[in-house]
N, C-alpha and C positions, 0 to 999 in steps of 0.2 A: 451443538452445531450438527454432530454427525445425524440428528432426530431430523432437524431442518432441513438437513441435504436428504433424506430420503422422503420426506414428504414433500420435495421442491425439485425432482432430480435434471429440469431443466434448466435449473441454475447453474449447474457445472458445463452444459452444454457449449465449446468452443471455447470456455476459458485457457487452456495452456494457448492455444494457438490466437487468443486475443492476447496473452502475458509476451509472447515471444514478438508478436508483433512490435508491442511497447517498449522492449527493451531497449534496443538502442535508443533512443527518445529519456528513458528513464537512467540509464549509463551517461548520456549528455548532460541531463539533468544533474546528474549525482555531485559529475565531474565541476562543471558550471559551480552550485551550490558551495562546493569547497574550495574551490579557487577565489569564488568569491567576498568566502568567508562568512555565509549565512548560514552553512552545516558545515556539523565534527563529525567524522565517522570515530567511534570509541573505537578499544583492540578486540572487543568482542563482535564485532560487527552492528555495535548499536547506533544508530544515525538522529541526531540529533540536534534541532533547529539552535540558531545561534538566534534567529530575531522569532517574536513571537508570529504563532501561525494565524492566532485570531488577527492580530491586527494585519495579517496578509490579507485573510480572507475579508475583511472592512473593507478594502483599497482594490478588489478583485471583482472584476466582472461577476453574472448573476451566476455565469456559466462556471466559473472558476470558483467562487464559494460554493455550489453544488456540489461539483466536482470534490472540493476541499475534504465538506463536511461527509459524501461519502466514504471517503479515502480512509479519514478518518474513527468513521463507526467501525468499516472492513477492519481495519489493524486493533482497534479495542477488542472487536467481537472475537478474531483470530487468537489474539495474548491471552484474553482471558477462558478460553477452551479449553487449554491444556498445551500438549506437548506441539510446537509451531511445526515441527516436520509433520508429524501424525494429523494437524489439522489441513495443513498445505494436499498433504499425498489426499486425505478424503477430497478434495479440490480437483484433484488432477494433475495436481502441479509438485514437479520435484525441487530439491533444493542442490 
């Protein structure tokens, strides 16, 4: 990833300050989600769907499976990098 970010280095462009925008919206969300009972936050901070997410994204606007399925590459391509703070801070973004 760190290769990609320097041959791409306007991809980190305004990322913390698109993250920070999100957050309360994504805090809503969390909250929402677990009240609900469709996410378990585990004790390591692992968040993890109770109903499945493909059949969300079935039932989900064109906009909203887009959305999903990027969501979802960012967090694969993230975990499988390595260390999540050491990829986050190459981001721009702390933890």
């Amino acid at each position: 990833m760190s290769v990609w970010l320097q041959r791409n280095p306007t991809a980190r462009v305004d990322l913390p300050s698109y993250c920070r925008g999100l957050s309360p919206f994504v805090r809503e969300a969390l909250l929402f989600g677990t009240k609900a009972g469709a996410l378990k936050i585990h004790s390591g901070g692992t968040i993890m769907p109770i109903v499945s997410l493909a059949a969300l994204g079935r039932n989900g606007s064109p906009e909203v499976t887009r959305c999903r399925k990027r969501a979802h590459f960012m967090g694969r391509w993230i975990a499988r990098a390595g260390d999540p703070v050491t990829m986050l801070s190459l981001w721009g973004l702390t933890v």
